[in-house]
N, C-alpha and C positions, 0 to 999 in steps of 0.2 A: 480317596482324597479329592476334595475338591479342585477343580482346575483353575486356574491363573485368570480366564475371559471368565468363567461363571464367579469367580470371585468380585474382579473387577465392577464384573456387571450389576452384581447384587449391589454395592458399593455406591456406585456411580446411582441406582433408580433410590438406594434408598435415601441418602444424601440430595436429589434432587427433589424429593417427595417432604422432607424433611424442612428443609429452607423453603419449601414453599407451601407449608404449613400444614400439609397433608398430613399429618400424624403418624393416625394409624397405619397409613399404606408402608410410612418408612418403619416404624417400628416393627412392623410384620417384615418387611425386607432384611433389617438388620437384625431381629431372629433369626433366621434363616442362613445369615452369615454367622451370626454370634455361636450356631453351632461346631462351627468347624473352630470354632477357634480356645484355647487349654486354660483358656484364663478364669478361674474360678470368680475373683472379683471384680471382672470386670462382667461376667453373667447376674452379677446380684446386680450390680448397676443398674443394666440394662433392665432387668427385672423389677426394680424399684420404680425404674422410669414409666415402664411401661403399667404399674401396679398406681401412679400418681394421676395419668391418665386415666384411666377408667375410673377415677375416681371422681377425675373431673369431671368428664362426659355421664357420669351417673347423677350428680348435682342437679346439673345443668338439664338431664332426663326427666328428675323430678322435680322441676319445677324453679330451681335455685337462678338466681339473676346473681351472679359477681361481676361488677364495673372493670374489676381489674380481669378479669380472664385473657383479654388478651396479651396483655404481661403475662399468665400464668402459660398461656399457648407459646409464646417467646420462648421463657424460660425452659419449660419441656424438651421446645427444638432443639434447643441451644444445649442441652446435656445430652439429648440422644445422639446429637450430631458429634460431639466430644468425644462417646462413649464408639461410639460407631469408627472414628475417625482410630482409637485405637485398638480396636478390636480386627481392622483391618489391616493395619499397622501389626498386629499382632502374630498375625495367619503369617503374613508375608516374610515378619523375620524367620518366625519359626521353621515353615513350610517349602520355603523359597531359597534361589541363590541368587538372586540377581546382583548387579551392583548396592543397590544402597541396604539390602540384607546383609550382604558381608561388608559394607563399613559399618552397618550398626556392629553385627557378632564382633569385629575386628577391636573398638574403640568405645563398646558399652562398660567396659570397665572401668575409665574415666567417668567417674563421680562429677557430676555437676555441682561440686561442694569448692568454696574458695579455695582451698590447702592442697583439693585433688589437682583442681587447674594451675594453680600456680605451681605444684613443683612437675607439673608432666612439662610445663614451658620454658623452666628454669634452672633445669641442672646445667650440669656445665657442658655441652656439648657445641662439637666442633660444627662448620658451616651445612656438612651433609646432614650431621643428625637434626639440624637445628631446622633444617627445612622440611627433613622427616615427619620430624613430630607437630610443626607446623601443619603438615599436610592431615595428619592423624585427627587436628585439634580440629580443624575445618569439616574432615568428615564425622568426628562428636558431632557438632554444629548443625550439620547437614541430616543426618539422623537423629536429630533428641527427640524424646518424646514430647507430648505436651506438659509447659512449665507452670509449675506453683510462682505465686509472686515472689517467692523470696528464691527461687532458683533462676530466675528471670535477672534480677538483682545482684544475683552474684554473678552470673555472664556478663550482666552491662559493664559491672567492674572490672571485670579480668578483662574482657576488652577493650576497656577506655586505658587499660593500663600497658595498653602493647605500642611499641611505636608504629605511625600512621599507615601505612602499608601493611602493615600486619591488621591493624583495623579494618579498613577495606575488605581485604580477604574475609575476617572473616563475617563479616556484616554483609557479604555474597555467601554465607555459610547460611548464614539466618534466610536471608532468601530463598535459599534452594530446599529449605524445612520449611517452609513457606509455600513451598510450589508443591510440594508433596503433602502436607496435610495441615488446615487452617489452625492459627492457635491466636488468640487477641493477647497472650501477654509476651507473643514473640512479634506481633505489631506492634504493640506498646514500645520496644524494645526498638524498633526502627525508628518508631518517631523521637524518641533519646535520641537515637545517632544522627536523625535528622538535623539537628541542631547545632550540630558539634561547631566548631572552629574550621577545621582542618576540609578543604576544600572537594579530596576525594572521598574522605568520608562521607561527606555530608551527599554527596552527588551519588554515590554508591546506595546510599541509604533513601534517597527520595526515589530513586529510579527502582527501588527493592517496593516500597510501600507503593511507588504508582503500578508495580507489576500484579501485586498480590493485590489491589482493589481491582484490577480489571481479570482477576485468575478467581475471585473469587466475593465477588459484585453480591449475588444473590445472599449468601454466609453472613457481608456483612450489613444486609438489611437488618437482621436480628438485633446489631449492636448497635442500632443509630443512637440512642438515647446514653451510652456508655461510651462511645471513643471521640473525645473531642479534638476537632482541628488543630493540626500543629501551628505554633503560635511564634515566628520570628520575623525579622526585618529583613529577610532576601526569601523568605518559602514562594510569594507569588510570582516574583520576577522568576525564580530558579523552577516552576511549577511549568512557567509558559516556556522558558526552556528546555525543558526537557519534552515538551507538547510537540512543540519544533522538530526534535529527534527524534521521536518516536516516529512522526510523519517522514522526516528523512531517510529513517532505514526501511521503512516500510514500502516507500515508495524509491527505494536509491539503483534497482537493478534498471527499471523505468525512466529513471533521471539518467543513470550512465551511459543506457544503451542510446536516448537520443543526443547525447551530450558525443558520443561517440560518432553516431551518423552526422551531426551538422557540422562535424571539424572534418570528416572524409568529404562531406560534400562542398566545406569549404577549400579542400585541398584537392581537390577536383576541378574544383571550377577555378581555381587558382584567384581565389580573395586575397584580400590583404590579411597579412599575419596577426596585426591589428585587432580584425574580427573574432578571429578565435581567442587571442588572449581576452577579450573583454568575456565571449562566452565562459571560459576556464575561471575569470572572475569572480562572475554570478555567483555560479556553482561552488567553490570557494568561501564566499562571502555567505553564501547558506550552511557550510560546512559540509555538503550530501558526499557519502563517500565514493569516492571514483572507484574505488576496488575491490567491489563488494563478495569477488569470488579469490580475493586474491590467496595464492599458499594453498588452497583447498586440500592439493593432494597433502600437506604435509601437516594437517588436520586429523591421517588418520596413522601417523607415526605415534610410538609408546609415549611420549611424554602424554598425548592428549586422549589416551586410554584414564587417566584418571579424572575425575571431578573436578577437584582442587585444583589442577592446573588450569582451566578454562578460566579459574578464577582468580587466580591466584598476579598479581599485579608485579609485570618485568620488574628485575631486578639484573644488574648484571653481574655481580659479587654473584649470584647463584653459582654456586659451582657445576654445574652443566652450563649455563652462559659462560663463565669463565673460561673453561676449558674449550668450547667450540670457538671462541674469539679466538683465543691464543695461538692455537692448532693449525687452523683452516688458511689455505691458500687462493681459497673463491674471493679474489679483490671486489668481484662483483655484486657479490651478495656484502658484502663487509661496507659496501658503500651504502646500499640501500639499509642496509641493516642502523648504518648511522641517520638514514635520512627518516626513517622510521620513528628512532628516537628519537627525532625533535619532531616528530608530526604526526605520527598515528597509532593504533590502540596495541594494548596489550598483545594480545593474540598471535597479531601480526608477529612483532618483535619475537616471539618463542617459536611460531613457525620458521620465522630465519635461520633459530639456531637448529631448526631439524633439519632444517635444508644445508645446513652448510658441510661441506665435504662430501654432500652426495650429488653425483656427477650424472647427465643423460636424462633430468626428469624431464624436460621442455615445461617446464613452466614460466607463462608468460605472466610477468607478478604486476603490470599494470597495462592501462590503456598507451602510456607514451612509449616510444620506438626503443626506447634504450634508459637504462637507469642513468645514464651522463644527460640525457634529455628529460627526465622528472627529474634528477634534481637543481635543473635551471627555474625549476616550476617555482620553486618554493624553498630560496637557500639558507645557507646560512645561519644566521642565531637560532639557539632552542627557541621556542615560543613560551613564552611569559603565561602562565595557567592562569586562564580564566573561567569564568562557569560556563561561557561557550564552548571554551575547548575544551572543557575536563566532561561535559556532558556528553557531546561529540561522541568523544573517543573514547566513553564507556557504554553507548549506545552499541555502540560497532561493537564491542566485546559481545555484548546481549545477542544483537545479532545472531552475528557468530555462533556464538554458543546456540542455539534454540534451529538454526539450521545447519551445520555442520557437525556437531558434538552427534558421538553416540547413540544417547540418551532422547537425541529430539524425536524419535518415532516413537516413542513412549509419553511426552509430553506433550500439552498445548502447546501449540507456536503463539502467541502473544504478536507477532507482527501478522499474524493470518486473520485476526479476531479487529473488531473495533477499538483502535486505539484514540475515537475523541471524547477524550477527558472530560468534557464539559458536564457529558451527558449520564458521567459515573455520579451519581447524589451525595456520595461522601466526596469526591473531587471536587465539585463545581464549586464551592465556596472559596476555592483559590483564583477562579479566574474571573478578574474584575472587566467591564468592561476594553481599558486600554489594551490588557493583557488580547481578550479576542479581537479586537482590532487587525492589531499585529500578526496574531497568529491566522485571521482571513486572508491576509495578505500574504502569506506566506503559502499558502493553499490555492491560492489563485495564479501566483507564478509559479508554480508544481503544478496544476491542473489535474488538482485532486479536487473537482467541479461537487460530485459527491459532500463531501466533508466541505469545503467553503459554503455550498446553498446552510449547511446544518449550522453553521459558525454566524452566518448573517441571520440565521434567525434567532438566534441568542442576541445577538446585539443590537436588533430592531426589537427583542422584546425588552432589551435595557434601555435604550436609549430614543427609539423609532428611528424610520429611514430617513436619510438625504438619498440623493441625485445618484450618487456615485456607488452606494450602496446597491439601489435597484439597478442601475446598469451591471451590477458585477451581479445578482441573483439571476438579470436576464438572459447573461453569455452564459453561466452557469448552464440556465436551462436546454439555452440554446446546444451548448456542445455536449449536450445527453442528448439531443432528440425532442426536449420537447417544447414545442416550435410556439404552440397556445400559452403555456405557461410563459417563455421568456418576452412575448410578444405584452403581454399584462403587465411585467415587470417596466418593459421599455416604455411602456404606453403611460405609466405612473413615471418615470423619470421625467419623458417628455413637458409633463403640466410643468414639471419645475427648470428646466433647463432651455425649454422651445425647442429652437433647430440648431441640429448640433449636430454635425460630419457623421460622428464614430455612432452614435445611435441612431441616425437614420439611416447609415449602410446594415445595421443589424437590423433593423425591424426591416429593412427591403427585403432582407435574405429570409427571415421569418416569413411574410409575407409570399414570397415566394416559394416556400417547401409548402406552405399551405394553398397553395395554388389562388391564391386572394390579389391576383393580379391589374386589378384598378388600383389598390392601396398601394402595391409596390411602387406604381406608375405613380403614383402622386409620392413617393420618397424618393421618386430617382427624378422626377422636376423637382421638388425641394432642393435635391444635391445640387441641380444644377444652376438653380439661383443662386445659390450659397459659392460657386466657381471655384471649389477647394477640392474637387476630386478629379480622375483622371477620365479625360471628355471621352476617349478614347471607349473603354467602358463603360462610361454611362451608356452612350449611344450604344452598344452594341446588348446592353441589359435592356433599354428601354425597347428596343426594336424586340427582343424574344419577349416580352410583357406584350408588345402590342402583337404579336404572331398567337401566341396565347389566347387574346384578348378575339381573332379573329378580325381584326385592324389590318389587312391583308396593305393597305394603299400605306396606310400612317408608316408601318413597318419597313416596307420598300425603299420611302422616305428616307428612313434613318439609315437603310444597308447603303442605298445611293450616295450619299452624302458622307458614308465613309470611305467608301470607293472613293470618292472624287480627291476628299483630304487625305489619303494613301493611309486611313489608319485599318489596321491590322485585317490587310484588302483579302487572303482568302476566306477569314470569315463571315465579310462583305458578301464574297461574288457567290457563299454558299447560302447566305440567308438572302438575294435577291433570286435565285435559282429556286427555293424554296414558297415567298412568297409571292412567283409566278408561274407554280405549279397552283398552287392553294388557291388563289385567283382565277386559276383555269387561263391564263394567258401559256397555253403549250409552248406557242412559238418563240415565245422570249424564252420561255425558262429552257428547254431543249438548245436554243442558242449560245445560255448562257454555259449551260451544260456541258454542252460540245467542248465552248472555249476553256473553260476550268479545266476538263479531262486532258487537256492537248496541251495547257501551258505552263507544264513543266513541275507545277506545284506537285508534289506526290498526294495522290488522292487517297482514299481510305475506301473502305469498303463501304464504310454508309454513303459517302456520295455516288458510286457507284449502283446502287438500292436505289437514292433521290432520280438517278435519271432513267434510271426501269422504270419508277412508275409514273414520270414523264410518259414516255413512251407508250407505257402500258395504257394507261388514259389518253392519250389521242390515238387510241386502236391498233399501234404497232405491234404484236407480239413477239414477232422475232427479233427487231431489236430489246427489246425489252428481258425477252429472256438471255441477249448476250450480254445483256449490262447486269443483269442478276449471276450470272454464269461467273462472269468475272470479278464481282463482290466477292463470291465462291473463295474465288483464289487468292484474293485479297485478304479474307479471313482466316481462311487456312495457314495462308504465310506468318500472320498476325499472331495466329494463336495456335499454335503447332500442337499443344496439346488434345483439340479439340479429336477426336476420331471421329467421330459420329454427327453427321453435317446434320441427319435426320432428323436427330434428336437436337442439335444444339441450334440449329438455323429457323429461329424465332419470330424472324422482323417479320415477316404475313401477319404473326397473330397479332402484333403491335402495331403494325400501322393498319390494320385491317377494318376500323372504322373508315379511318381516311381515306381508303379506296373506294370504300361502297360511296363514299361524300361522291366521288370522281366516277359513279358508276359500272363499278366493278364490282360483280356478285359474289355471293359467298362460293357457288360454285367456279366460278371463275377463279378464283382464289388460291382452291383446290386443284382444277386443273393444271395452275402456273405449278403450284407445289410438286403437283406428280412431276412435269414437265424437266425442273430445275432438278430433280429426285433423281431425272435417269430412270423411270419407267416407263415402260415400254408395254 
């Protein structure tokens, strides 16, 4: 029998072979699978298909020109990929036990027929059976095969006729048959529910349709000319909504962990309280979730052994929520459990009720110190459902599910992969200029640098650049690394803004990774004309531009001159010590030396290095090697992990031009190194 990875595998190259037009290599793949599998009819298919083909390619051999063949190459794909999609589908119930093989065996008796669904949903049962067979109906849902149009039609209806949490759920049924194998009249099917009224549905069902274009991008290249744009008055607002979340859970473990460090660092350094609420603000006002590992452990309790629950939208009439409310004496979790309800997702809420009455897990269920201090955060009334919050808080269920659920090591993760929409072909017609606007901006205060550069080039090719634009492509570049590119971007702001603070301290800093130190020097006299920055720094950048620059005198100038105005004097007395070694003035700089090491400042080991090779260049070597000696010990203290001086004690090779400038040979060099080494 074949095995599970050869199966898969066959699968996955013919299907990728397939969509991307290779024909023959898929069809020959999906023979190969189509063996193992019992289905008589669905081998004539595949056999038909493959008998349409060489029919084709023999035309076209002899000599035939058809205008349409690439329609004819579409359509081909598009059946074998059908015929393939259930002939793997096929192996797998038969052959296999996994989860969605035994909810198909479990729930294939339900008939996709009106009469079969309505009376499996309508007998008269009490609240257990009734969520029973709920859960039953979902995984029908979850496992259907691929739909005729008129089985398509009778689903939309049994589900438009369910009240709207039962919608929801199962319009997440249709997704997760969605995620396992393509079918265009169960897309079809979401963009119906896209529509709807009903707030969660509608959000369930865009967030269903944006999952499956980006799970299956290539598949739906074949149907460009067949599935047109859903067509209402909030899709493109609720479009760039949910763009929003997508980037927020994707990015949300990165949001919390630094939203976490700057409130430790503000309560360390004992800021004002002030500060952090405004940070907790932002953060809020984006909606990113603060708790993104929250409950984990109680993720892998029985209720979230099944599918349907993942998906399945709180209720607390549930009879397992019922009972664990009623029962449980944990005040603590009973409170969080209420503060949940009025603020976050599904999930969360049915992890409560696994937690509750179980004692000793130490789960820590948010970033604040105690559940009576989250719920200062954020009290009181439910919040009023809007498309922010309802998108929010079905994002985080997604989440959730796709890295805590089961099932995710068998599945794509969707927040691992590219989630900007822009750049899906069937997407992009929802997002209008304003809409990317908004959403670069939101990209930028995330500093997801990546995805904002891609966002600004959509909207300079809609609209071209302003000022503010090429300043945000510049920092962009700038905080990846690349120094050329952001400096281009600021250099095109500049024509239209002049001299402006915040872009001439970027292109200085630019300028400076590139070592283009006259340009820097002419942005930091700019800065200093303009008297809006802090003199303190200026001087102290412009003096290492002109050290740089080999300005040895100019340099001196500026460390002098902060010495005298006390601004930040041991950086002064180490760049006058510096350039009075570089100068070759020994005597001052050994003076200065002296003074720095003896007054009190605690010195570091590189200044300890700076006055060896004082020393070392005016021919002293015994001092020289006690000031290396004691850098030694300086670095060691510094960096405890280092073991191996031998190896880790570099500065020879790095200032080793610099010495030869001062007359110190390569040999020489070596000598010091044995010397400092302890050989003997």
């Amino acid at each position: 029998m074949i095995t599970k990875d050869v199966r898969d595998t066959l699968y996955k190259e013919a299907t990728e072979a397939l969509a991307g037009f290779r024909i023959a290599a898929g069809l020959a793949q999906a023979q190969v699978l189509q063996y193992h599998c019992n289905s008589r009819t669905l081998a004539m298919q595949l056999e038909a298909v493959c008998t349409d083909y060489a029919s084709m390619l023999g035309f076209i051999q002899g000599g035939g020109n058809d205008p349409k063949r690439e329609s004819m190459q579409r359509q081909i794909a598009k059946r074998a990929l059908d015929i393939l999609d259930a002939t793997h589908r096929e192996i797998r119930t038969e052959a296999w036990s996994d989860d969605y093989a035994r909810a198909c065996k479990e729930t294939r008796h339900i008939a996709l027929t009106p009469e079969s669904l309505h009376t499996a949903i309508q007998q008269d049962l009490d609240d257990e059976e009734r969520y029973a067979m709920q859960d039953r109906l979902f995984n029908r849902l979850w496992t259907m095969e691929q739909l005729s149009p008129q089985q398509a039609a009778t689903v939309y209806d049994f589900i438009l006729s369910q009240r709207p949490n039962v919608q929801r759920h199962f319009v997440a049924g249709i997704l997760m048959a969605m995620w396992e194998y393509f079918d265009i009249q169960k897309l079809q099917l979401l963009q119906m529910f896209m529509q709807e009224d009903n707030l969660g549905v509608r959000t369930q069902a865009t967030l269903a349709y944006i999952l499956v274009h980006l799970r299956h991008r290539d598949r739906l290249a074949l149907y460009h000319d067949e599935l047109m744009p859903v067509s209402s008055p909030y899709i493109k607002e609720e479009m760039r909504i949910a763009q929003h979340f997508l980037f927020m859970q994707k990015n949300c473990l990165k949001i919390y962990e630094q939203l976490a460090k700057n409130i430790q660092r503000h309560m360390s350094e004992h800021r004002d309280e002030d500060e952090r609420q405004e940070m907790l603000h932002q953060v809020m006002q984006d909606r990113a979730d603060l708790n993104p590992r929250t409950f984990v452990i109680a993720y892998g309790k029985p209720f979230f052994h099944h599918m349907s629950s993942w998906w399945m939208p709180y209720e607390k009439d549930r009879p397992m929520c019922r009972e664990a409310l009623k029962q449980t004496e944990d005040r603590s979790l009973l409170k969080i459990h209420d503060f949940l309800l009025r603020h976050c997702c599904d999930v969360d809420m049915y992890a409560i009720i696994q937690m509750l009455g179980m004692k000793g897990l130490g789960i820590k269920t948010s970033m604040f110190g105690s559940p009576d201090e989250e719920m200062t955060q954020e009290m009181a009334e439910a919040e009023e459902l809007t498309p922010t919050i309802t998108y929010s808080l079905l994002t985080q269920n997604i989440y959730r599910f796709f890295y805590y659920a089961k099932w995710c090591r068998n599945y794509p993760n969707p927040f691992e992969a590219d989630v900007y929409l822009p750049d899906v072909p069937s997407l992009a017609p929802y997002f209008d200029t304003e809409s990317l606007v908004r959403l670069h901006a939101m990209l930028m205060r995330t500093n997801d640098f990546n995805t904002a550069l891609r966002c600004a080039r959509d909207i300079t090719a809609s609209r071209g650049s302003d000022a503010q634009m090429l300043m945000d492509c510049g920092l962009c570049h700038q905080e990846l690394g690349n120094h050329s590119a952001a400096l281009q971007s600021y250099r095109q702001a500049e024509l239209l803004v002049g001299d402006d603070v915040w872009l001439l301290t970027q292109m200085k800093q630019c300028y400076t990774q590139l070592n283009y130190h006259n340009e820097a020097l002419d942005c930091l006299k700019r800065l200093e004309e303009l008297g809006q920055t802090d003199y303190s720094s200026l001087l102290l950048e412009k003096a290492r531009c002109l050290l740089s620059l080999n300005a040895y005198e100019e340099a001196l100038q500026c460390f002098f001159e902060m010495k005298y105005r006390h601004m930040n004097e041991p950086e002064a007395t180490r760049g006058i010590i510096l350039c009075a070694f570089r100068s070759r003035q020994y005597q001052k700089a050994r003076q200065y030396a002296q003074q720095f090491l003896e007054s009190g400042t605690e010195p570091t080991h590189a200044d300890y290095i700076v006055a060896g090779h004082i020393e070392w260049a005016d021919g002293n070597w015994q001092k020289a090697l006690e000031h290396y000696q004691e850098a030694i010990r300086h670095f060691i203290s510094d960096n405890p992990e280092k073991k191996n001086i031998g190896d880790e004690w570099k500065f020879f090779e790095k200032d080793r031009h610099m010495l030869q400038e001062h007359g110190i040979s390569q040999a020489d060099i070596m000598l010091m190194y044995d010397l400092i080494s302890g050989v003997n």
